[in-house]
DRENVEX-123679 format. One record per residue (C-alpha): residue in three letters; x, y, z; residue number from 1. Coordinates in steps of 0.1 Angstrom, whole numbers. Each point is the difference from the previous one (the first is absolute). Last residue first. Example, Ala and Ser with C-alpha at 12.3 -4.5 7.8 and 13.67 -1.06 7.14 Angstrom:
// residues 2
- residu,u,v,w,num
- SER,137,-11,71,2
- ALA,-14,-34,7,1
//
This chain:
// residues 494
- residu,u,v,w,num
- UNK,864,984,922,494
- UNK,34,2,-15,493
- UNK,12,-30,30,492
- UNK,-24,-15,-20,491
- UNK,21,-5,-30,490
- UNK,28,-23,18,489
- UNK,31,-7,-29,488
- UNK,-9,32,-12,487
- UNK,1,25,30,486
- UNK,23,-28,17,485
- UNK,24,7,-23,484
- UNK,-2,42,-1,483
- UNK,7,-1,39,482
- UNK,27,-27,2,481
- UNK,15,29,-26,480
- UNK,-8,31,23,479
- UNK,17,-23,29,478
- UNK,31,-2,-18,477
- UNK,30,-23,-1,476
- UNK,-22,-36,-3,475
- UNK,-23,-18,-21,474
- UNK,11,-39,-1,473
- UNK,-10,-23,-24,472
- UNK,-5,-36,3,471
- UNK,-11,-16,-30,470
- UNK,-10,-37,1,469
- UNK,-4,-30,-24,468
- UNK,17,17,-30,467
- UNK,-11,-1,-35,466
- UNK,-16,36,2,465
- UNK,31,16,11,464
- UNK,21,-18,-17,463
- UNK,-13,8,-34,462
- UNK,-4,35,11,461
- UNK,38,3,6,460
- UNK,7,-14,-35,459
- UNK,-19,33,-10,458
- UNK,14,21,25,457
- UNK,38,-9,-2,456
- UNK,10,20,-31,455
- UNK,-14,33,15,454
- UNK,-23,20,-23,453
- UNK,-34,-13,19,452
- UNK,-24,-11,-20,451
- UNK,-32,24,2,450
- UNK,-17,-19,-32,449
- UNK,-5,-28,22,448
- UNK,-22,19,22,447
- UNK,10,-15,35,446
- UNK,-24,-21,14,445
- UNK,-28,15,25,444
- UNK,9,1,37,443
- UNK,-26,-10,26,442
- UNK,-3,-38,-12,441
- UNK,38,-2,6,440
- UNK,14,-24,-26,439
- UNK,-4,26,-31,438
- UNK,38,0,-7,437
- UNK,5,8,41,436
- UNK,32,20,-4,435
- UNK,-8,17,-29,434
- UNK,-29,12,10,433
- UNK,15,13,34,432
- UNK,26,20,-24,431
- UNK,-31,13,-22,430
- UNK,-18,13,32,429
- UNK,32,12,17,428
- UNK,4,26,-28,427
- UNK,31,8,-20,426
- UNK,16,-37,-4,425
- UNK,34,-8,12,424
- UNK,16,-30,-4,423
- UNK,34,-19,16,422
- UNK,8,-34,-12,421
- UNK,13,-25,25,420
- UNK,32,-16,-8,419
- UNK,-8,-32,5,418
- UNK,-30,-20,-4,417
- UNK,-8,-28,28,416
- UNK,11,-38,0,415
- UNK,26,10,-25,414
- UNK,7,0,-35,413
- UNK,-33,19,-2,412
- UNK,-19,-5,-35,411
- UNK,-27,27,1,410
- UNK,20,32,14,409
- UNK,35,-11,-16,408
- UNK,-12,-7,-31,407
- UNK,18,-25,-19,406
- UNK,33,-8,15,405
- UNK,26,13,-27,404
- UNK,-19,34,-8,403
- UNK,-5,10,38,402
- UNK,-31,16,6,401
- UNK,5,37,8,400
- UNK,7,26,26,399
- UNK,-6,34,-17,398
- UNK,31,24,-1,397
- UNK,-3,-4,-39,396
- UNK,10,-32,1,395
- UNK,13,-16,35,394
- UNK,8,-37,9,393
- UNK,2,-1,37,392
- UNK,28,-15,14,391
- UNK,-3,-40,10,390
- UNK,-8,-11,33,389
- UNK,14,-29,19,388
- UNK,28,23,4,387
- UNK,-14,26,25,386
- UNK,11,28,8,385
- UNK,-4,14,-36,384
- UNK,-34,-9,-3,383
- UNK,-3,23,32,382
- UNK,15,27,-20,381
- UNK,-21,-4,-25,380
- UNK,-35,-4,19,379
- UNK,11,32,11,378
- UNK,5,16,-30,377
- UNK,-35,-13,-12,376
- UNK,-17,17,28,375
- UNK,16,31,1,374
- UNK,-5,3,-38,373
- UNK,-39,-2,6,372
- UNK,-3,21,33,371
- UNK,18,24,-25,370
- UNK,-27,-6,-25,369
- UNK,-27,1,27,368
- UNK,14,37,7,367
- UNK,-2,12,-28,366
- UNK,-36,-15,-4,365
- UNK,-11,21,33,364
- UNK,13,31,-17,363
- UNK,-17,-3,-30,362
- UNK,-32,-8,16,361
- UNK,6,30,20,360
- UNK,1,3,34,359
- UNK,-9,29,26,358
- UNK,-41,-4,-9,357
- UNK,-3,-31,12,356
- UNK,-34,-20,-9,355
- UNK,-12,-27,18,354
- UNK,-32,11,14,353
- UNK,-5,18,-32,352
- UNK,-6,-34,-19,351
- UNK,-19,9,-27,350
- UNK,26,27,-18,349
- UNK,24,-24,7,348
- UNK,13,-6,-35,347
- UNK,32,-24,-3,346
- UNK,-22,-22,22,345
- UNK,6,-9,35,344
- UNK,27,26,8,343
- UNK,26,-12,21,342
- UNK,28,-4,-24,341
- UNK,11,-32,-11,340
- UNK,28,-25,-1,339
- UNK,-2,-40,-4,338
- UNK,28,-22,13,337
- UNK,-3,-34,-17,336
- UNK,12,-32,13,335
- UNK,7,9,39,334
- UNK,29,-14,16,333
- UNK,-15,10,36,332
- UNK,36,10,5,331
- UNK,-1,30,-23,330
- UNK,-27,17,22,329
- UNK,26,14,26,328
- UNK,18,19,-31,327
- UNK,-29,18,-11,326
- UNK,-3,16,29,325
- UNK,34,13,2,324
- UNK,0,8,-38,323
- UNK,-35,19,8,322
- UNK,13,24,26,321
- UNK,-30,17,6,320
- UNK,-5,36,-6,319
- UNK,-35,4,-15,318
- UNK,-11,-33,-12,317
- UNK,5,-32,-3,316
- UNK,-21,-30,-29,315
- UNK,10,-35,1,314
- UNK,-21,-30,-13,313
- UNK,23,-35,6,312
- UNK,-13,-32,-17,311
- UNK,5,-34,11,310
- UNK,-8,-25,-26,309
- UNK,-10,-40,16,308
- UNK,4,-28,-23,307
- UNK,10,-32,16,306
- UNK,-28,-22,-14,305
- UNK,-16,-8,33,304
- UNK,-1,37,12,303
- UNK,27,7,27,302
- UNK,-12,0,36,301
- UNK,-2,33,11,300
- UNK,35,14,20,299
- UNK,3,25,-29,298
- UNK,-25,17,7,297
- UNK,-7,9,37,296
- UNK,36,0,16,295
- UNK,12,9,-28,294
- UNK,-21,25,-2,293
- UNK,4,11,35,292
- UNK,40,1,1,291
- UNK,-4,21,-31,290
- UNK,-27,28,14,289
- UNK,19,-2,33,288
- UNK,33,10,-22,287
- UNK,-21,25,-15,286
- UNK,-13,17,32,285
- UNK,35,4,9,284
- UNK,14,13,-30,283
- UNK,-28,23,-8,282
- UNK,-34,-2,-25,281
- UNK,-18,-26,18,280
- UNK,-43,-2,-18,279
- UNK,-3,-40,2,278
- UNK,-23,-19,-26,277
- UNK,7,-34,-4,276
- UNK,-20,-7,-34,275
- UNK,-8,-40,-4,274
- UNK,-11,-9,-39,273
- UNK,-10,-33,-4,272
- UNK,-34,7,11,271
- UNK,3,33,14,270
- UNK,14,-5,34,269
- UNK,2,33,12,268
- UNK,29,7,34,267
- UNK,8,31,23,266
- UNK,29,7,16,265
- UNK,-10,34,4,264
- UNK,-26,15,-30,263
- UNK,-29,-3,19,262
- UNK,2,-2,39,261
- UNK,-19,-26,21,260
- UNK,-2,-3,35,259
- UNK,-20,-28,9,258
- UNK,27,-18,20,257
- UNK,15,27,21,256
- UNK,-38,16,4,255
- UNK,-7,-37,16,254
- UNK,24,-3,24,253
- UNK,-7,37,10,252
- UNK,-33,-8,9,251
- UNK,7,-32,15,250
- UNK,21,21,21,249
- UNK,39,-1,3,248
- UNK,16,-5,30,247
- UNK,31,21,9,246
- UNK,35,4,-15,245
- UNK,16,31,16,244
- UNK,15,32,-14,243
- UNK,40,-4,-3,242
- UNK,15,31,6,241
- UNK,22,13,-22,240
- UNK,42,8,-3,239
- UNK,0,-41,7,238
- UNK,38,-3,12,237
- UNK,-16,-24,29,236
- UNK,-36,-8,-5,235
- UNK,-29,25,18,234
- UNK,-20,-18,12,233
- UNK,7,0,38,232
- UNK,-6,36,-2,231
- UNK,-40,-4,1,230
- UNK,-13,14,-33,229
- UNK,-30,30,10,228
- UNK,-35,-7,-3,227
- UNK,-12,17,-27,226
- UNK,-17,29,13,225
- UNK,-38,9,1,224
- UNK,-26,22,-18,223
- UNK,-16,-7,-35,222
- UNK,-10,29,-28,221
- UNK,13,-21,-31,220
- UNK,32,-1,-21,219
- UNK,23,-31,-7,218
- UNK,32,12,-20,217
- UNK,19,-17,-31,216
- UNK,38,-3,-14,215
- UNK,5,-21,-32,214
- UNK,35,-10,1,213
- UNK,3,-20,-29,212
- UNK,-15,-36,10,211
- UNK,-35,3,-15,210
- UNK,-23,10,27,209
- UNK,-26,-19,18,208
- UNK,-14,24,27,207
- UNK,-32,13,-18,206
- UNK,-9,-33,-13,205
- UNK,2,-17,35,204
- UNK,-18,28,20,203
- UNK,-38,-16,-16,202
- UNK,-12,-5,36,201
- UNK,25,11,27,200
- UNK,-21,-12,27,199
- UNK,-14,-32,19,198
- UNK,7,12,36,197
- UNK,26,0,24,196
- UNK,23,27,-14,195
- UNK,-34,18,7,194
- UNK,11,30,21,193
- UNK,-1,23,-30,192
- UNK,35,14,2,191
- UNK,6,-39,3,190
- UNK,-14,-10,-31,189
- UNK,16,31,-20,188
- UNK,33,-18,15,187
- UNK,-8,-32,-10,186
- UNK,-8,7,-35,185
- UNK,39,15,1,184
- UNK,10,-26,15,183
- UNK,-13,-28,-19,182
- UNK,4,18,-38,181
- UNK,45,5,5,180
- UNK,-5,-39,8,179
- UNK,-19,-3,-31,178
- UNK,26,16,-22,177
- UNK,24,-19,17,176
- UNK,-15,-31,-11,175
- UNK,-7,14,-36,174
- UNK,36,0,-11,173
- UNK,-1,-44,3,172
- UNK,-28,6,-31,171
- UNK,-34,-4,-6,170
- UNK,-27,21,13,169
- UNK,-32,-15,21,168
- UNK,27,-13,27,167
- UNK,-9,-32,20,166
- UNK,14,4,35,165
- UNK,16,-33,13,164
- UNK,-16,-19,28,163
- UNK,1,13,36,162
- UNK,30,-4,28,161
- UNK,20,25,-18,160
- UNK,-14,18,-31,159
- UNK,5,34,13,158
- UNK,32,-3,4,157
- UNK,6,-13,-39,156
- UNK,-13,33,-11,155
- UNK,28,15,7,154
- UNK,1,24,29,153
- UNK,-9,34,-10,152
- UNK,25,31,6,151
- UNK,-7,29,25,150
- UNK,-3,36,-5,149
- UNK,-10,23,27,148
- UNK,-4,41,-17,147
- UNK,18,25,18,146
- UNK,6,12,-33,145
- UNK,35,3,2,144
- UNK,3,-29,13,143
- UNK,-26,-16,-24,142
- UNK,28,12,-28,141
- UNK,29,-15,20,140
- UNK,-17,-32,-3,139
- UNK,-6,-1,-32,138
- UNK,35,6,-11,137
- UNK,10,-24,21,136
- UNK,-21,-21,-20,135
- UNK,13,8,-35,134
- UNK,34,-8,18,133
- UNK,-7,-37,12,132
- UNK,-16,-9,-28,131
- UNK,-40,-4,10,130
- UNK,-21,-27,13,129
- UNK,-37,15,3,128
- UNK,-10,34,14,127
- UNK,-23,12,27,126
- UNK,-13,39,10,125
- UNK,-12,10,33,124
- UNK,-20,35,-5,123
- UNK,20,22,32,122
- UNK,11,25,-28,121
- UNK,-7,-9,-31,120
- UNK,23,-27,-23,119
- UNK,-11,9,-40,118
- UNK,32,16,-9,117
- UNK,21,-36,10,116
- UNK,-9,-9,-36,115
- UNK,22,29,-14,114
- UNK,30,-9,29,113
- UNK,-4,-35,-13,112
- UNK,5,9,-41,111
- UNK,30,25,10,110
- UNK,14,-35,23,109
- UNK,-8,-24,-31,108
- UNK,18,24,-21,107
- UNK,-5,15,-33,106
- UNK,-20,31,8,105
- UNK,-45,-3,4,104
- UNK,-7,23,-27,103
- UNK,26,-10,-27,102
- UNK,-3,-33,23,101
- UNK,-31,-10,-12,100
- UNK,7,-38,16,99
- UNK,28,-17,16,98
- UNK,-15,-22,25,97
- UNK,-15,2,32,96
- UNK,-21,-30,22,95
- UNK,-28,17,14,94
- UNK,-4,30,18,93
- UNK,-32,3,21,92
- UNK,-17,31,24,91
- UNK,-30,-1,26,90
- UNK,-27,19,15,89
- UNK,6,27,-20,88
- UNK,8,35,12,87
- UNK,6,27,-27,86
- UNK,-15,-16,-34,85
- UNK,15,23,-26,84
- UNK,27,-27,-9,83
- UNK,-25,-7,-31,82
- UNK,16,24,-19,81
- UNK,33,-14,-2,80
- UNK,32,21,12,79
- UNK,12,-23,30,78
- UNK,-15,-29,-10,77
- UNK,15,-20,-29,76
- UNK,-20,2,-32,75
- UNK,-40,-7,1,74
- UNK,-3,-5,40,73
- UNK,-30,-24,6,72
- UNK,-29,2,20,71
- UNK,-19,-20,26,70
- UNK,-33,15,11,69
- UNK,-20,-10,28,68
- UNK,-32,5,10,67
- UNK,-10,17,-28,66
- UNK,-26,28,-4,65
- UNK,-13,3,-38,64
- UNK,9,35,3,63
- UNK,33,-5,16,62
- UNK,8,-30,-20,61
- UNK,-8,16,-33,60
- UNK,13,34,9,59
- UNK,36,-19,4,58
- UNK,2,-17,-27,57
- UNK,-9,32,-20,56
- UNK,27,24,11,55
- UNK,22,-30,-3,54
- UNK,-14,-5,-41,53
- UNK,7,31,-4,52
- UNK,39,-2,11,51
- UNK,4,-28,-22,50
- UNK,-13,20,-30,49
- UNK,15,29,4,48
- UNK,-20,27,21,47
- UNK,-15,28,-27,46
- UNK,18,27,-10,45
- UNK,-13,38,11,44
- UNK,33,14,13,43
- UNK,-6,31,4,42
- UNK,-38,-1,-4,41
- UNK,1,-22,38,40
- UNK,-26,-28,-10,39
- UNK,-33,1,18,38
- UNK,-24,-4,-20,37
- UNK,21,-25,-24,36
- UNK,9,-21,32,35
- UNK,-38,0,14,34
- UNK,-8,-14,-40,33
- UNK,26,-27,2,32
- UNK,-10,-11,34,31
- UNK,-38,-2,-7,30
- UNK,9,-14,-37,29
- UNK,19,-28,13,28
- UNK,-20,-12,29,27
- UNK,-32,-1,-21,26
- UNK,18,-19,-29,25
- UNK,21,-23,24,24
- UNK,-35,-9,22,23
- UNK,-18,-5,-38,22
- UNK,31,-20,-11,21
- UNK,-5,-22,32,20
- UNK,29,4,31,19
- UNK,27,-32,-8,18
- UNK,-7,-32,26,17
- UNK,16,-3,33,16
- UNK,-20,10,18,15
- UNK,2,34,-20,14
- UNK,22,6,-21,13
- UNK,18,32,-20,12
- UNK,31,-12,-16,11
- UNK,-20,-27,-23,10
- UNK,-24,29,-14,9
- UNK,28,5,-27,8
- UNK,-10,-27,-18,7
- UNK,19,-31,-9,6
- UNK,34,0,20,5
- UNK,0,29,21,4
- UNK,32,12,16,3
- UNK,-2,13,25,2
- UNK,-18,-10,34,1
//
C-alpha cells in the first residue's frame, strides 16, 4: 500500500504488520544490487522510487512465500507499475473521486476508464456504488476485457436477520469499503474451497481504503470460478450486476471489527487535547472527512464551562484543488485554521523516511500562504452571507482584534470567536506546539522566544491553554497525517 505514514516499511507487510528493518535492509540491498548488475548501460538510471519499492514488494512476498497477497495500485491502473500482475484471483474499485488528474484527465469517466486498467481477462472484478457514467465506463472497460464485473450490495444486506456489523474504521464511507472487502475475501476463499472455514485472517487492513477510488487486486496460486450471478439479480436499468449478499463468517465478522488503519478516521485523546487524524485529500473523501468529524467531534458533550476551541491543520499537495477543499471545511466553524508543510522539522536531515526530494521548503510555504489567504477570504465571504456576523477588521492583510471590543480572540462577543484567524508556521512540529501550549505530554511547549509574527498567535495561545478541550482536525494530505502521528505517537518511530 502507498503511502507510508511513519516509516517507509509500512507499504511492505506482512500479516498484517510492517516487514522488520533487518528484512527491509536485506530485501533492499539484494534487489538494488541485482538492478545495478544488471542495468541496460543505455539507459543505466535506477527504478524511481515507487517503482523500486514494487520491484521489492513483490520479491518479499515471493521469497518469503505468501499465501495471499493483496496489493494496491499507486496512481490509477492502467499505466501503474503494480498492474504487472497478469491473472489475479480477484480485482476492486472503490468509490472514485477526482484525484491526480494531470495524470489521471479531469473527468470522473477519464479517471474510471484508468481504474478499469486493472480488469483481466476472465479475473471477476467488483465495484461499490458508482455515478451512473463513471460506471458505465467501467463496464465497457471489463467488456473489453472480457473481464466479469459486478457491484457489491450495501452493507445493510448483509446485516439482515443478524445484529449490526461493528466496523473497526469510523465513518458512514467505510461501509462500502467493507462491502467492496467481503467479496473480494470471499472470492480468494472460494478459489480455495474454504468459503466455509475460518479464513481471511488480517484481510481487513489491506481492504480498507480511504474513499478516493483506490483500486486493488487479490493474487495467489488458487483454482475455481466464482460462481456465476443468477439473472434474477440483476435490478432493472442497473448497467451492473448485483453480486449476492451471503453469510458472513465469524471470521470475517471479526476482521470487519478489528480492522484498524492509521491515519483514517482516526482519533488521540491527549489529555485535553483530542487530534482527529484523517489523511482525505479529494472532494469526496473530504466531504466524508467533514460529515465524520462532526459526526465524531463536535457531537461530544460540551465541557462544563463552555469553552471548547476547534482548530483546523491543512496541508495539499501536488495538484489538488485546495479552494474546493477548503471550502467543505468552513462549515465545521473552526477557530483557528493553521497551515503547514509536510516536513516535520524545518531540517529533515533525521527523518529520511519523510523526506521529499520534488518540494522545496520554499515551495511548500508558498503554498501554505495561499492556503492562508484562501482561508481568510472565504471566511469573508461567508461573513458576508450572513448578518449576524460582522466583517472582518483587517490591518496589514492580518485579521486582528477589534479596537472597540477588546480583543477579539480572548474577549468573544459571542458564544464562540469569530472571524477565525488563519496561521501558518514553517514546520508541523512548531505548529502542533502551538496548538497544544504544552497540554499534550508528547509535545514540548512552544519556545516562547519563537512567537509567531501573526497578531492572533499570542492571544491565541492564551485560549488555547485556558480552554477545556481542543479538538483539532488533521486533514488534506496523507504525508501530513503521516508527520503528526510521527510526533504525536513516538513509537510508531521504533
Amino acid at each position: 500500500s502507498s503511502p507510508h505514514l511513519v516509516q517507509v516499511r509500512e507499504r511492505i507487510r506482512i500479516n498484517g504488520q510492517p516487514i522488520s528493518k533487518d528484512l527491509f535492509n536485506k530485501y533492499f540491498w539484494l534487489v538494488y544490487n541485482r538492478l545495478e548488475e544488471t542495468k541496460d548501460p543505455a539507459h543505466a538510471s535506477m527504478p524511481a522510487y515507487f517503482r523500486f519499492l514494487t520491484i521489492m514488494a513483490f520479491h518479499v512476498f515471493l521469497q518469503e512465500k505468501v499465501d495471499l497477497a493483496v496489493v494496491e495500485v499507486g496512481i490509477g491502473g492502467t499505466y501503474d507499475c503494480t498492474n504487472i500482475i497478469r491473472t489475479p484471483v480477484v480485482c476492486g474499485v472503490s468509490s472514485l473521486g477526482i484525484d491526480h488528474t494531470s495524470i489521471l484527465g479531469d473527468t470522473m469517466e477519464k479517471i474510471a476508464w484508468q481504474k478499469g486498467g486493472i480488469f483481466k481477462p476472465g479475473v471477476p472484478a467488483f465495484t461499490v456504488a458508482q455515478p451512473e457514467r463513471p460506471l458505465e465506463v467501467l463496464k465497457e472497460r471489463a467488456q473489453e476485457r472480457k473481464c466479469p464485473l459486478y457491484l457489491c450490495p450495501e452493507l445493510d444486506d448483509f446485516e439482515e436477520g443478524c445484529r449490526a456489523l461493528e466496523l473497526g474504521l469510523a465513518g458512514a464511507h467505510q461501509r462500502s469499503n467493507a462491502a467492496l472487502a467481503l467479496q473480494l475475501a470471499r472470492t480468494w476463499l472460494q478459489r480455495r474451497g474454504c468459503q466455509g472455514k475460518a479464513g481471511g485472517r488480517g484481510l481487513g487492513p489491506g481492504l480498507s481504503r480511504a474513499p478516493e477510488g483506490s483500486v486493488g487486486c487479490l493474487s495467489c496460486l488458487g483454482l475455481g470460478d466464482l460462481k456465476e450471478v443468477p439473472p434474477s439479480t440483476e435490478l432493472l436499468g442497473r448497467p451492473v450486476p448485483l453480486a449476492p449478499a451471503f453469510q458472513l463468517t465469524d471470521a470475517m465478522i471479526q476482521g470487519l471489527r478489528d480492522t484498524e488503519w492509521l491515519g483514517r478516521t482516526q482519533v488521540l485523546s491527549h489529555g485535553p487535547v483530542t487530534w482527529y487524524l484523517d489523511g482525505a485529500h479529494t472532494t469526496s473523501s473530504i466531504q466524508a472527512c467533514v460529515r465524520w468529524f462532526r459526526q465524531t467531534a463536535l457531537n461530544q458533550d460540551k465541557p462544563h464551562d463552555g469553552s471548547e476551541v476547534r482548530v483546523l491543520l491543512f496541508n495539499a499537495t501536488g495538484d489538488r484543488d485546495t479552494v474546493a477543499l477548503l471550502k467543505l471545511l468552513v462549515p465545521c466553524h473552526f477557530d483557528y485554521a493553521v497551515f503547514c508543510p509536510n516536513f516535520t522539522e524545518v531540517s529533515v536531515a533525521n527523518n529520511a523516511d519523510q523526506q521529499n526530494f520534488n518540494v522545496t521548503l520554499e515551495n511548500a510555504l508558498t503554498r501554505c500562504l495561499e492556503n492562508q489567504r484562501t482561508w481568510t477570504r472565504l471566511l469573508e465571504e461567508k461573513a458576508g452571507q450572513d448578518p449576524w456576523l460582522p466583517p472582518p477588521l483587517r490591518v496589514g492583510g492580518l485579521l486582528q482584534p477589534a479596537p472597540t471590543r477588546g480583543s477579539l480572540l480572548l474577549v468573544p462577543p459571542a458564544p464562540r470567536p469569530l472571524n477565525s484567524p488563519a496561521l501558518v508556521f514553517p514546520c508541523l512540529a512548531q505548529a502542533l506546539r502551538w496548538v497544544a501550549q504544552g497540554r499534550d505530554p508528547q509535545l514540548a511547549a512552544p519556545a516562547a522566544s519563537g512567537a509567531h509574527a501573526h497578531p492572533a498567535a499570542s492571544s491565541g495561545a492564551v485560549l488555547l491553554r485556558e480552554a477545556a478541550a481542543v479538538r483539532v482536525l488533521v486533514t488534506g494530505s496523507l504525508h501530513l497525517v503521516g508527520g503528526a502521528l510521527r510526533l504525536l505517537e513516538p513509537a510508531l518511530s521504533q
